[in-house]
C-alpha positions in Angstrom: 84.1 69.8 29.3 81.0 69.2 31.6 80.2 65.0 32.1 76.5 64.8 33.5 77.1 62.4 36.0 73.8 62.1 37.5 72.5 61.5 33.9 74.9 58.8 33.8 74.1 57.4 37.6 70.5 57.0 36.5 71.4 55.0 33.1 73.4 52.7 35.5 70.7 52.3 38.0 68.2 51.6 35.2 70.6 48.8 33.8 71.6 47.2 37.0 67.5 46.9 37.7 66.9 45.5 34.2 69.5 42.9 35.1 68.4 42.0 38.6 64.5 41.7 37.5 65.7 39.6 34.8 67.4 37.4 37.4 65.0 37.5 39.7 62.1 36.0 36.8 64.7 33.0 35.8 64.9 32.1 39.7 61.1 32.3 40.0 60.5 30.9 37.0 63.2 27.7 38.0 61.8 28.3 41.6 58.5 27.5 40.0 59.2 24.2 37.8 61.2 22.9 40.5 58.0 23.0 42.9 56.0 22.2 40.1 58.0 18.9 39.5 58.3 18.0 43.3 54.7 18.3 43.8 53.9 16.2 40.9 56.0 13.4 41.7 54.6 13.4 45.8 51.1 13.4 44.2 52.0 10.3 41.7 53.8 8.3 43.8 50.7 8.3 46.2 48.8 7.7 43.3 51.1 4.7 42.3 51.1 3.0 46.0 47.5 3.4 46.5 47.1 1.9 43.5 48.7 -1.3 44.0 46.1 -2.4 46.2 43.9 -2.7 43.0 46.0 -4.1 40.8 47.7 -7.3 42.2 44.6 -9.0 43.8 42.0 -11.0 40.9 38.3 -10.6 41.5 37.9 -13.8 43.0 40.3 -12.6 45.9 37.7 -9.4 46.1 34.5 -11.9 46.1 36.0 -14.0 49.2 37.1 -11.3 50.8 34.1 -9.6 50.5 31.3 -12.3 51.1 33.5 -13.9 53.9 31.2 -13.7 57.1 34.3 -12.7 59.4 35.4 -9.9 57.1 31.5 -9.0 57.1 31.6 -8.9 61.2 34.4 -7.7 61.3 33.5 -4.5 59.3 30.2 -4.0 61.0 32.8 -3.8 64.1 34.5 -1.4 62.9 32.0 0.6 61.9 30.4 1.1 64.9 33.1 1.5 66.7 33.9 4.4 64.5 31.0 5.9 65.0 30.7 5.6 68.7 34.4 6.8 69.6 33.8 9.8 66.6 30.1 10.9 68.5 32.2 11.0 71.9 35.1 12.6 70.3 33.4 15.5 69.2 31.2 15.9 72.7 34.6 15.7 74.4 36.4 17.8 72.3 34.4 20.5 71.6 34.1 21.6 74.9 38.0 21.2 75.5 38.6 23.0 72.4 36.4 26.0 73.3 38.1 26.0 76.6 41.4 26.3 75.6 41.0 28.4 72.6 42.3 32.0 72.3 44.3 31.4 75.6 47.9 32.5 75.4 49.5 32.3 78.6 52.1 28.9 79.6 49.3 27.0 81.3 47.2 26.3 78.1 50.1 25.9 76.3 50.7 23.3 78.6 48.1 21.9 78.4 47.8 22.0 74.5 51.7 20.3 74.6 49.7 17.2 76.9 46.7 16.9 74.7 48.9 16.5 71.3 51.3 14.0 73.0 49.3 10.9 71.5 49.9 12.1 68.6 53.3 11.6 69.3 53.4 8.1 70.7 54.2 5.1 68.7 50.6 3.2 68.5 52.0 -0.1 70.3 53.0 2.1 73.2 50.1 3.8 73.4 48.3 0.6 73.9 50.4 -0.1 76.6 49.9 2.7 78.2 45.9 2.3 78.1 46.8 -1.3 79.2 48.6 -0.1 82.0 46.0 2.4 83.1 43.3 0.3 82.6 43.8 -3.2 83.3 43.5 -5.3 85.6 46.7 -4.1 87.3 46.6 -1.0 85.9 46.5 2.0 88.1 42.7 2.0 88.4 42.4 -1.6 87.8 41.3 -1.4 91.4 38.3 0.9 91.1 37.4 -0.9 88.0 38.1 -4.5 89.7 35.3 -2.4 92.6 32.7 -2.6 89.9 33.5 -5.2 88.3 34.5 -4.1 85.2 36.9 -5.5 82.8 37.9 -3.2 80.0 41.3 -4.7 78.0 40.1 -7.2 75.5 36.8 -5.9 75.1 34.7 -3.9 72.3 35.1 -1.0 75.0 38.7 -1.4 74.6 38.5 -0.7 70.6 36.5 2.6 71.6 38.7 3.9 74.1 41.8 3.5 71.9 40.5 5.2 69.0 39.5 8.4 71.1 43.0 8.3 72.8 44.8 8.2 69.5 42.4 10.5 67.3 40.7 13.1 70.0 44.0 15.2 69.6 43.4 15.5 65.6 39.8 17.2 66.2 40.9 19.5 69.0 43.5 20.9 67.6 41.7 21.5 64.4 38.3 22.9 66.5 40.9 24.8 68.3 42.1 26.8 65.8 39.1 27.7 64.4 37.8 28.4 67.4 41.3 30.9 68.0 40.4 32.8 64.8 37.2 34.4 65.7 37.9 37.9 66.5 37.6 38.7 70.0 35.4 41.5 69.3 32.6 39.5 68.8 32.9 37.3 71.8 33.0 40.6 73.6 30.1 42.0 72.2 28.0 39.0 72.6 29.4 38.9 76.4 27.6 42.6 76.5 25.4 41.6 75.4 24.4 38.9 77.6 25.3 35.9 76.1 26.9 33.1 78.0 29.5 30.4 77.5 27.0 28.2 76.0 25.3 30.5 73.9 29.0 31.7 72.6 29.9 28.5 71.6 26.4 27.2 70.8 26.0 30.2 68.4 29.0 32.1 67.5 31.9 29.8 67.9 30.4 26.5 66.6 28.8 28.0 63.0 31.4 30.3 62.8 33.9 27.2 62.4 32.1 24.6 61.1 35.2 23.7 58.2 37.6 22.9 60.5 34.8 21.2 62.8 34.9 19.3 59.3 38.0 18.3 59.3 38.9 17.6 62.5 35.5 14.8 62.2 37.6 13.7 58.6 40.6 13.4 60.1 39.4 11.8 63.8 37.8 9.6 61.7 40.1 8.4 59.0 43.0 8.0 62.1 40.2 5.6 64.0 39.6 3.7 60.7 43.1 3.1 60.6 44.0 2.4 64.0 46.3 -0.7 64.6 48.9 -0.9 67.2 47.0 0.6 70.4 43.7 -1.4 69.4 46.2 -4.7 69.0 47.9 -3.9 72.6 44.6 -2.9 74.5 42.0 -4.5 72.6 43.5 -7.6 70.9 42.5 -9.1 67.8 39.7 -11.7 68.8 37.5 -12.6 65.9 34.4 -11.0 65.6 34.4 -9.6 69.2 37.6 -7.3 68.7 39.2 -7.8 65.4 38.7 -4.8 63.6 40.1 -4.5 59.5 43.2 -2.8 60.1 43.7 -6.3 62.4 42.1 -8.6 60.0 44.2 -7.4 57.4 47.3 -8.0 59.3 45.9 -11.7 60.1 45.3 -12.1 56.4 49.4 -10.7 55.5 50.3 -14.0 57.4 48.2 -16.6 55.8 47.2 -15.0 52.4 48.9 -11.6 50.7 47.0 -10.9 48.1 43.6 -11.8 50.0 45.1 -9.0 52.9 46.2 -6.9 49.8 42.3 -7.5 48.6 40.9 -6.4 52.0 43.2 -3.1 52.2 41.9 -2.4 49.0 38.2 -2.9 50.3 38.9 -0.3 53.1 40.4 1.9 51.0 37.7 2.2 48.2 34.5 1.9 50.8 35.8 3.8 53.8 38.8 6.3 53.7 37.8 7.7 50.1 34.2 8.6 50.9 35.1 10.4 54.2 37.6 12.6 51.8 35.5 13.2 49.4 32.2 14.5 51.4 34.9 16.1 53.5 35.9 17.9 49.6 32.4 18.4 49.0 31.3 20.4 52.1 34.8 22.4 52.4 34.0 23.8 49.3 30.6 25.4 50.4 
């Protein structure tokens, strides 16, 4: 009596596949629901905190809020101080993000590790530290004393903060676009006899223009919100320094729901806007 084993060895293999590819679809398939759910409940309770702001406050809270002349002032503060720290933002870091792009070695590293270390500071000491560099007995209070230039306190001092705290955001989003272009084509512009400036000007600039985006969305949304550095460095003086993250933390002590009003304010006219252009040009 002949047994075919390899007839038999087959039939097993065939079975034991049948088995694990029916395990392997029940683990993606729980694998799948379980992400599924996760994601759903991060995405609704954002949903549910953000809007809280909208639901506690009554219209009349809105309307004094709104039509008060120091919440008025102190937007138009803001504003332009967002617009003045995001312009210099992106002259100082596009230059510093094209210079350190596609460089590998332990000295841009470095340097990449120095540039991201705001991120990494809690806001109150990072107002400190701006305090202690720039003040009066900073370590160049001298030179600035020399001139006569006082910089804590001031509108200057709202500025400087927000490009200390928010410059690392667009960098390191320039910079990685900038470290995906092939090399190839920097090289054959180089032979080309393109420069630095036309390379970036030309090639590295359209070729990244997304995450040009969103480092501007995200500089811009982290100046908007800036607190603890502008608080340390720049105070909270109305109308000459108070900005609305500051106002709002004025209002929490006197008045909740008018502070709750005002958060909702910035919310709905500033931070929702820059997300959705940002949406907008992402997709094109």
């Amino acid at each position: 009596m002949v047994i075919n084993m390899s007839g038999y060895s087959l039939d097993s293999a065939i079975k034991s596949n049948v088995v694990k590819n029916k395990k392997k679809k029940k683990l993606i398939k729980f694998s799948s629901i379980f992400f599924n759910i996760v994601g759903f409940l991060e995405i609704s309770f954002i949903i549910l905190v953000i809007s809280s702001l909208f639901i506690r406050p009554s219209l009349t809270d809105y309307k004094q809020i709104l039509f008060n002349t120091n919440t008025i002032n102190t937007i138009i503060i803001t504003l332009i101080s967002v617009v003045i720290s995001t312009t210099l933002i992106i002259l100082i870091g596009i230059p510093t993000a094209f210079f350190i792009a596609n460089k590998n070695n332990r000295t841009y590293a470095l340097m990449t590790g120095i540039i991201s270390i705001p991120l990494s500071l809690p806001p109150s000491i990072a107002g400190l530290a701006l305090l202690m560099t720039l003040g009066r007995k900073g370590i160049l209070g001298d030179v600035l004393n020399y001139f006569n230039l006082n910089i804590p306190f001031t509108f200057l001092a709202i500025v400087i903060a927000q490009i200390f705290v928010s410059s690392p955001l667009f960098i390191q989003s320039v910079k990685e676009g900038f470290a995906e272009i092939d090399d190839s084509i920097k090289e054959a512009a180089l032979v080309y006899g393109a420069g630095y400036k036309e390379l970036l000007l030309y090639i590295y600039i359209p070729m990244s223009k997304r995450n040009i985006l969103t480092g501007i969305t995200m500089s811009m949304l982290r100046s908007f919100g800036e607190f603890g550095a502008t608080m340390m460095f720049a105070g909270n003086l109305p109308g000459k320094t108070q900005t609305l993250s500051t106002l709002i933390y004025t209002y929490v002590q006197k008045n909740t729901l008018q502070a709750v009003a005002l958060a909702g304010i910035h919310v709905l006219f500033f931070l929702f806007p820059i997300l959705f252009i940002n949406l907008i040009f992402s997709n094109k």
